[in-house]
N, C-alpha and C positions, 0 to 999 in steps of 0.2 A: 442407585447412585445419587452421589447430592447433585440436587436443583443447580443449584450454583454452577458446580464442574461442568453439568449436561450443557449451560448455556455457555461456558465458556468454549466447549468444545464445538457448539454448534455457531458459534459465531468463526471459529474457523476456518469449520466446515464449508460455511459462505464464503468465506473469504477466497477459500481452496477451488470453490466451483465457480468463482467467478470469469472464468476465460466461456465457458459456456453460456453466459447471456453477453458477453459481447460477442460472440461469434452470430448472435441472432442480429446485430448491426453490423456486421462484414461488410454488406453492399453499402455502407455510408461511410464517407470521408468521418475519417480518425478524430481531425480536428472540431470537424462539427459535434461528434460524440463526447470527446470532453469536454465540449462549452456547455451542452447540454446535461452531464453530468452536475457540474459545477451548479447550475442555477435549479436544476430540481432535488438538487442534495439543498440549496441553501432554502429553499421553498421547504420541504421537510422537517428541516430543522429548527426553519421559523416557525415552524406549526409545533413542535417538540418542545421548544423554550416557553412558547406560550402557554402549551399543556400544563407544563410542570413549573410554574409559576417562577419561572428565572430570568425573567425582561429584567429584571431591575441589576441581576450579576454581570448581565450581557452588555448594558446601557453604563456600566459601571466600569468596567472593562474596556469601551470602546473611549472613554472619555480622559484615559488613561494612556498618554502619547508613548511612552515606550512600549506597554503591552500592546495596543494597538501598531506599531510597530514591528514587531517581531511577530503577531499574527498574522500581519499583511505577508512578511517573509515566511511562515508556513504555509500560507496560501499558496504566493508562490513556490515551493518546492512541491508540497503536495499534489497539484498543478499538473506539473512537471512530472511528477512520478506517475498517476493518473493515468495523461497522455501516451506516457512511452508505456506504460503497460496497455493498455487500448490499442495503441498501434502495432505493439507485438502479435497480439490476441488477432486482429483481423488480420494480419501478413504472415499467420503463419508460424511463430517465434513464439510457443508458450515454454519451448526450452530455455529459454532467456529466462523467460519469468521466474520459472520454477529455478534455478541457478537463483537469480537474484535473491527471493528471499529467504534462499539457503544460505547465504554469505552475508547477509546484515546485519546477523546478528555480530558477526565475529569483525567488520566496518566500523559496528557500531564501539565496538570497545576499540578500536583504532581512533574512532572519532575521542572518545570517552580522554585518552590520554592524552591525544594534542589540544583536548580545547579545555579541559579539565583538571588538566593532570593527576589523571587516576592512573593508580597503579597496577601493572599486570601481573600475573603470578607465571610461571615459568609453563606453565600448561596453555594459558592463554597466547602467551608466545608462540608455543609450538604450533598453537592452533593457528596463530596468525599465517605462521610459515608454512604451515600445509595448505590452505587454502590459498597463499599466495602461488603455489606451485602447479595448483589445482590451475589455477585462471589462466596460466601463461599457458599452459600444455596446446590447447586448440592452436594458439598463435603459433609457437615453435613447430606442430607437427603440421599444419595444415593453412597458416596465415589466417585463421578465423580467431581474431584477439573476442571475447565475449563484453565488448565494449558497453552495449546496452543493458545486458546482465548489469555490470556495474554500476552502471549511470542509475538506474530502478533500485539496486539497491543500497547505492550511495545517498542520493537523494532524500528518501525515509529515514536512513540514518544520520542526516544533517536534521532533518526536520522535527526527530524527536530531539536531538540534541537542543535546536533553536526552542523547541518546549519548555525544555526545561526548565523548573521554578516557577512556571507560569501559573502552575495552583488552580486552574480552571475547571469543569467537569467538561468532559470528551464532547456533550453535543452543545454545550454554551460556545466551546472553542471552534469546533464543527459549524456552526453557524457564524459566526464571528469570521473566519478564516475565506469561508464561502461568499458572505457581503461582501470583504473587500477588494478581489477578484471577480464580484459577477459582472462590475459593467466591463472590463474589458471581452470577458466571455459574450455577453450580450450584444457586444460592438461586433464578433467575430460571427455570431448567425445571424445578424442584423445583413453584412457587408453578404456572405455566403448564402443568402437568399435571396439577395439583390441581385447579384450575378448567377443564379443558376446553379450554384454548388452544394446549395444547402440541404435538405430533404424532406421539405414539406410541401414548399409553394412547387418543386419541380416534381413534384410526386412519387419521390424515393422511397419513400414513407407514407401511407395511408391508411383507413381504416382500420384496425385493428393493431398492425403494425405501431400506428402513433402512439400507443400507448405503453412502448418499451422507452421511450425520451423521460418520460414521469415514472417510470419504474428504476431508472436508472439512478432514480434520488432514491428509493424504496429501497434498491440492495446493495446502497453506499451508508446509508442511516440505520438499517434494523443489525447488519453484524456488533456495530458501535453500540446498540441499546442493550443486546444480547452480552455483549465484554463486558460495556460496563455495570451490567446488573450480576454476572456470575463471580467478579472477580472479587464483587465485597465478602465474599465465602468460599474462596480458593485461594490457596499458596500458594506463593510465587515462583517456586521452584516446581510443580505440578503443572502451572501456567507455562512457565518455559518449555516442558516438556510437549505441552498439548498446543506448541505454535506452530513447530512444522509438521503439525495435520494440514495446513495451508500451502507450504512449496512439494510437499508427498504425492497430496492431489493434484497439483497443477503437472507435475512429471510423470503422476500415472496417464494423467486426463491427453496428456499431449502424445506420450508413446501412444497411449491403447487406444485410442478414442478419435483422438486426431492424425494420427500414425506418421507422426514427426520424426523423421531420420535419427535415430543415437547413435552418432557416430561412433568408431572408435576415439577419437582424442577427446569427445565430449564424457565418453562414456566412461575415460581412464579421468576427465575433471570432476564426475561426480562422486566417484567414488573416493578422492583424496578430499573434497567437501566432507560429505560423510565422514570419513576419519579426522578431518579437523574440525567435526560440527560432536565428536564422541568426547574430544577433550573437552571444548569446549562445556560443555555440559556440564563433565566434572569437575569444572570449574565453579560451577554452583551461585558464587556473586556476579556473574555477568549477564547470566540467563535473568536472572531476577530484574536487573538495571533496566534490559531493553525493553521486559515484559512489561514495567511501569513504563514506558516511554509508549505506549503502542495503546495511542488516547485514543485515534482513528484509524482505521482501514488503508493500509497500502494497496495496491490493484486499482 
């Protein structure tokens, strides 16, 4: 198989197993996990920009009030989407997850129309309306509205949208996006170590253990090296295809693995996903759209 495909797939793959290294921080406050993400992803990345000699795209970039702008706002969503996936993953919720980035794709081309005015083809439609069918099901049979599903996969699909045109490579913006968020992150285990909540000075975290804080930048940066290096040798329609390798795993990893309840009303949403994620597909322009959108790692 080509090189390219394999890394596209294996960045996935990562993406797909990531509810398993947060479950190795379970016993730490959620919050503290994304501040810690945030500042060892932007540590990585600063080391990444260096490597590969693009301080000057980066400095160039930041000096630049709108693009700096509108990074700052991917930060913030990214953020955001981060955290609610983090705090799914430690409570229990990787059904959420794996929903969410079954339905982004199909957000994303809802996003696509109201901020873009792109057009949908009657397949895209249907798909909208089956998925929309899909989501209400838990709420109507059971009062479980999949609120958070949404919010995770809403969020990424504002946040590629907010990308777009931005013309940057995945770890300039990766790093870019991370700088202008870290000091609030940094204000937030600064304050959570002061008071006892944090997991280092109260020894939630030691020995061995501390070395999942700095690896959390490790398996938010190397999926994004991995995309970005297979995709210059993969189509974008084959890409589409090999994305939900990433919410497949998170629903097998959560049924088998975590033995998380499939209800029935969850069980009757995934399966109307699925058939609005079939048209979808052959729909062919929209798969491709989101797969350029997808600079960084959701999870």
């Amino acid at each position: 198989m080509n090189k390219n495909i394999l890394a596209v797939a294996a960045s996935y793959v990562l993406w797909g197993a990531l509810p398993v290294f947060w479950t190795l921080l379970s016993h730490v406050n959620s919050m503290y996990i994304l501040c810690s993400r945030i500042l060892w992803s932007l540590v990585v990345s600063a080391i990444a920009v260096a490597a590969f000699g693009k301080w000057e795209t980066a400095k160039a970039a930041l000096k630049n009030r709108a693009v700096t702008l509108r990074l700052l706002g991917c930060g913030m969503l990214i953020s955001f989407n981060w955290g609610a996936f983090i705090w799914c993953v430690v409570n229990g919720r990787v059904l959420d997850c794996s929903l969410a980035y079954y339905i982004n794709p199909i957000i994303a081309i809802l996003v696509g129309f109201a901020a873009f005015n792109e057009k949908l083809t009657a397949l895209q439609w249907c798909s909208v309306a089956m998925a929309a069918v899909g989501v209400a099901i838990p709420a109507l049979a059971g009062g479980q509205f999949p609120l958070l599903a949404i919010l995770i996969g809403s969020s990424f699909a504002f946040y590629g949208a907010l990308k777009k045109k931005i013309g940057l490579p995945g770890d300039v913006t990766t790093f870019i996006e991370t700088l202008l968020v870290s000091p609030a992150a940094l204000a937030v285990i600064a304050y959570m170590e002061k008071t006892g909540t944090g997991a280092v000075l109260n020894g939630t975290l030691k020995g061995w253990s501390l070395l999942l804080l700095p690896a959390a930048g490790l398996v938010t940066y190397l999926p994004l090296v991995l995309y970005s290096h297979g995709m210059r040798g993969t189509s974008m329609s084959l890409s589409g295809i090999l994305m939900y390798i990433n919410p497949t795993m998170q629903f097998l990893i959560s049924v088998l693995f975590f033995k998380e309840e499939l209800s029935l009303p969850w069980a009757i949403t995934f399966c109307f996903i699925w058939a609005a994620l079939i048209l979808f597909v052959k729909s062919g322009r929209a798969v491709s759209r989101c797969v350029q959108e997808l600079e960084v790692g959701g999870a």
